[in-house]
N, C-alpha and C positions, 0 to 999 in steps of 0.2 A: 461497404459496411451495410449487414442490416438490421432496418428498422427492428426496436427493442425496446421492451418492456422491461424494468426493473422491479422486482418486487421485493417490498421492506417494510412490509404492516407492521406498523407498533416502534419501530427503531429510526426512523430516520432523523436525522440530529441529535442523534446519540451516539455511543461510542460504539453501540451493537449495530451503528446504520453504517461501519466506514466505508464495506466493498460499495453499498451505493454509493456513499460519500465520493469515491473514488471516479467512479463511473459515471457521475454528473459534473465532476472539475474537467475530469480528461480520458478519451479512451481512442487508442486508435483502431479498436477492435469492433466496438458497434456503434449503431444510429442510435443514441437511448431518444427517445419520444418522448417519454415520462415514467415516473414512478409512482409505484403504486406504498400510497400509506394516509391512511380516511384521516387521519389527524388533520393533517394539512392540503385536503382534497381541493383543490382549486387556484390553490398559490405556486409560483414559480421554486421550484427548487434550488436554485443558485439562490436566488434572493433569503431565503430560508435559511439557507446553509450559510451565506459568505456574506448575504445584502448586496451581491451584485444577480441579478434576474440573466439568466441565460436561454429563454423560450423554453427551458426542460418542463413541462407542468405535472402537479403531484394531482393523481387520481382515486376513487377513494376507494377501489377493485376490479379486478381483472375487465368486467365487463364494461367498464365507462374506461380503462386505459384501451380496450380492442375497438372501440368508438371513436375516442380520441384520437389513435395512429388513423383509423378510415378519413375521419375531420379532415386529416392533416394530409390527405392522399400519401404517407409512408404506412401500407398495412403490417402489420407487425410481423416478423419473424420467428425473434429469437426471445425467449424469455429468460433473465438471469435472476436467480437468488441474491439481492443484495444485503442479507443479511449475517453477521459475524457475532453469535449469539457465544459465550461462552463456552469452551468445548469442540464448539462446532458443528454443534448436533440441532437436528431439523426439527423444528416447533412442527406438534402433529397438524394445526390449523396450516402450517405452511403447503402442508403435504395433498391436501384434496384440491388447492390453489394450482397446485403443480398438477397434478389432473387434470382440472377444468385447461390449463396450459395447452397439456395434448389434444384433448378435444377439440382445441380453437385452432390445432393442424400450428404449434408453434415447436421449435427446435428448444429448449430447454440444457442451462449449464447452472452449476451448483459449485460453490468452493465448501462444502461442510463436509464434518467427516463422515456422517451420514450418507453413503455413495447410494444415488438414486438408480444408478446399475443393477445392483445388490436387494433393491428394493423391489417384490417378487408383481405387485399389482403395479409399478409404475412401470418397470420394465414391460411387460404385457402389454401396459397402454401405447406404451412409444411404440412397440412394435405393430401393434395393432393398425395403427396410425401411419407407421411409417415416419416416423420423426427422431430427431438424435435426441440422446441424453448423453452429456458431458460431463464428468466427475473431476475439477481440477484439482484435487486433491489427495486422488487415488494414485496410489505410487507407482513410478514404473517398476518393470522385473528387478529383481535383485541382480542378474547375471547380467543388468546393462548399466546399473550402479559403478561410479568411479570410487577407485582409495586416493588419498592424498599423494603425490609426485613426487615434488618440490617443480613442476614446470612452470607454476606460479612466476618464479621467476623469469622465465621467457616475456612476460608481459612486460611492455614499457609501457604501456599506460600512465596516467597518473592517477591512482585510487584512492577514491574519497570513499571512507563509508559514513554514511546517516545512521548513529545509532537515540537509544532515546532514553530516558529514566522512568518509562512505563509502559505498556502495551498502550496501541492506540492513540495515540498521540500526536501522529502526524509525521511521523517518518520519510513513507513512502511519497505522501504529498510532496516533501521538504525535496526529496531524492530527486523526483520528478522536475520541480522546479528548478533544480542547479543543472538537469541536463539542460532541460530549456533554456537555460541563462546562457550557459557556458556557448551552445549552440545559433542563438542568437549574439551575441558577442563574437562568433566567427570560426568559432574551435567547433572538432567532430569531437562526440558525446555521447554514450549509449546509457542506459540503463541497467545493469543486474535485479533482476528480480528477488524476492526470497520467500514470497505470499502467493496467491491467487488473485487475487487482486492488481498485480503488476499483471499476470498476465492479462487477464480480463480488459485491463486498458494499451494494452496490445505491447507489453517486455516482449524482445527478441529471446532474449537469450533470459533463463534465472532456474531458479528452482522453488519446490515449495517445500521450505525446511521442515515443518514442521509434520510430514507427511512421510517421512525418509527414515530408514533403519538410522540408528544413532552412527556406527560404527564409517558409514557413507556422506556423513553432512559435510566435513570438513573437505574430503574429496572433488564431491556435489560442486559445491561452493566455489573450488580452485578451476574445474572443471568447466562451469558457467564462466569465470572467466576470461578463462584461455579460450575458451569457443570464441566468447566477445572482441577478446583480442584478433582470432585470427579470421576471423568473419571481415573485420572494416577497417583495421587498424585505427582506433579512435585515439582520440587527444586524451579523453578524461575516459574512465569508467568510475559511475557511481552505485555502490555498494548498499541497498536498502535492509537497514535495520528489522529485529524482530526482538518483540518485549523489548524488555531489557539486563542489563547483570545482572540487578538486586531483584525483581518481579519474583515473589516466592510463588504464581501460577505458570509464568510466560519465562522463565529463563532465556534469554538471548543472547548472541552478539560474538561470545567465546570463540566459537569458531569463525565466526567473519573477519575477528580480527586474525585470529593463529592461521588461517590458509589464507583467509582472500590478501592478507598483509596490507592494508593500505598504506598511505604516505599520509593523509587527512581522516582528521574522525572528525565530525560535523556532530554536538550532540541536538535535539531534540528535548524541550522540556516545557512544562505547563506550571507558571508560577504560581497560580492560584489550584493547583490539585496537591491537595492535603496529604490525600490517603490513593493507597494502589487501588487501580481501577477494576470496580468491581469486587474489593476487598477490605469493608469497614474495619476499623481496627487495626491495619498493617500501614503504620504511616509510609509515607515515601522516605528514603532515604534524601539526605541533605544533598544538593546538587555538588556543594564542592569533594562531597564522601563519594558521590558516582562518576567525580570527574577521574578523583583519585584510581579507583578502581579500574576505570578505563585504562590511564597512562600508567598504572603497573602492568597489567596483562600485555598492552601493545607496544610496550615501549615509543609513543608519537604521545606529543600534548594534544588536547584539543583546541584544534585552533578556534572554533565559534562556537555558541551557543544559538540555537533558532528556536524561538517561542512558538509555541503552543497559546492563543489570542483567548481561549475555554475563561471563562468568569469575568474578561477582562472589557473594558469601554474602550472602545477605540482611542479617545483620549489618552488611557494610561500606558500605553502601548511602549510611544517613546522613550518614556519614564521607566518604564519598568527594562530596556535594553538597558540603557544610562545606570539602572541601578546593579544590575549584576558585572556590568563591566567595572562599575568603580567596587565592587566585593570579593571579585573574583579572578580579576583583570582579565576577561578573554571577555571579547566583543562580542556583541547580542545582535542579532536581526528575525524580526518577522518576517518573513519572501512570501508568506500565503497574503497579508496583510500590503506589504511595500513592494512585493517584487524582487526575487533573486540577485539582481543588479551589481548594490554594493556589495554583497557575500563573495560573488563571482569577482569581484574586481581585487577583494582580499585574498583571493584564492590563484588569481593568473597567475602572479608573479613564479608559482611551481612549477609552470609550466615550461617556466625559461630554464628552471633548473632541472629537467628532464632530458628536454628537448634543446636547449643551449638558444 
């Protein structure tokens, strides 16, 4: 892996900072050094984000982050956009940042839909320079695009998807942590991706839905899969959500459950977010109306619900599982908070029913 830079001026511990977010919990793609966002220029990022400090330190621009990696004898490499700005579209301050990037002789990757390929002075620069520009969001050829099968069914995995009741929310974190649970508890366990951000923290296998002709998602999806499938033959594969049903910006999820079919829906939720994110005025729908909608479309209940910790005191934490399970009866756990543990231990016993 190398040494990296993450750049997220102005979003980090926001919901427009999650690809950073992402990329300072877990990545097995790069070295991140530190991130860049002057807010919190000096402070540990994990501490920031979680109150647990991981040596990640927050810088307060490119040129005290290209210091910092020398500081640290790891001189930088790679510089990634950790920013998920609405849209997707690249803040123009981001964009002369991404300059001064090539300049400083770094490889540069982007997940916005703003393809820095496309972009006629940066391209020029990279080439000038001789450095890559990455676009993980630029879609592959149409003529290499999957339709839907039904070979889905060839997969005896056991398929959990993480879906959630809003963009941003904590999904793919959640997704991430059940392989790891599942995987530390002694079972093989992959990931499916369905963002840039999966890949970024190094998904084998996934896609970026949101990126994809409509008519190819559900394909994509089954696709990613079966690759998964026939790549390692795992115990579990986990299915990471996008948006969610009701999001009137971010629709998600339709298709992950109609191709990827899972056996588990895991949902995702934040008991203290009122309204959709990023959208005053659009309250959230009631958790038991999006559990409803889930177990019509996919025909499976949900087995858990996993919090989203967003407004909450570590104290009410407990309280607040204990209150949705006595509301709702399906059991709550935070795993960013507690650790994947007891989810995974609610979840083995499917595995005896698969696998015998």
């Amino acid at each position: 892996m190398n040494p990296t830079i993450v750049y997220c001026e102005g979003a980090f511990n926001t919901t427009n900072g999650k690809t950073a977010h992402g990329l300072v919990r877990f990545t097995e793609r790069f070295d991140v050094v530190t991130v860049i966002d002057s807010r919190y220029a000096g402070q540990d990022a994990g501490a920031v984000l979680d109150g647990r400090p991981n040596g990640i330190l927050l810088t307060a621009n490119l040129h005290d982050a290209l210091a910092l990696c020398q500081k640290k004898d790891r001189p930088a490499h790679d510089f990634v956009i950790g920013l998920a700005p609405d849209g997707g579209r690249l803040p123009a301050e981001a964009r002369k940042v991404i300059l001064d990037a090539l300049e400083a002789r770094l490889d540069v990757y982007s997940g916005l839909h703003d393809y820095l390929s496309k972009d006629e002075v940066i391209r020029t620069k990279a080439e000038k320079v001789s450095r890559k520009l990455t676009d993980i969001r630029k879609p592959p050829p149409i003529n290499s695009l999957h339709f839907f099968s039904g070979k889905i069914d060839e997969v005896k995995s056991l398929r959990i998807a993480v879906l959630g009741t809003d963009s941003a929310i904590g999904k793919r974190t959640t997704a991430w942590k059940l392989v790891h649970g599942f995987r530390e508890a002694g079972h093989t366990a992959e990931l499916v991706g369905t963002g840039q951000t999966a890949w970024l923290q190094g998904a084998k296998h996934g896609i970026v839905m949101d990126s994809l002709v409509n008519d190819f998602v559900s394909g994509e999806i089954e696709h990613a899969v079966h690759e998964t499938w026939l790549d390692t033959h795992p115990e579990v594969i986990v299915l990471e959500g996008q948006g969610s049903l009701l999001n009137p910006a971010y629709p998600g999820g339709f298709e992950l459950l109609a191709a990827g079919r899972p056996h588990i829906v895991i949902l995702q939720h934040a008991p203290r977010r009122l309204e959709y994110d990023g959208f005053p005025g659009f309250p959230l729908h009631p958790l038991s109306h999006q559990i409803m909608a889930i177990e019509v479309i996919s025909g499976k209940k949900v087995s858990a619900i996993t919090l989203n910790h967003e407004g909450m005191k570590p104290t009410e934490i407990v309280g607040e599982c204990r209150k949705i399970k006595e509301q709702i009866g399906i059991p709550a756990y935070d795993v960013l908070e507690h650790g994947p543990q007891a989810l995974v231990n609610l979840l083995k016993p499917n595995l005896k029913k698969r696998h015998g």
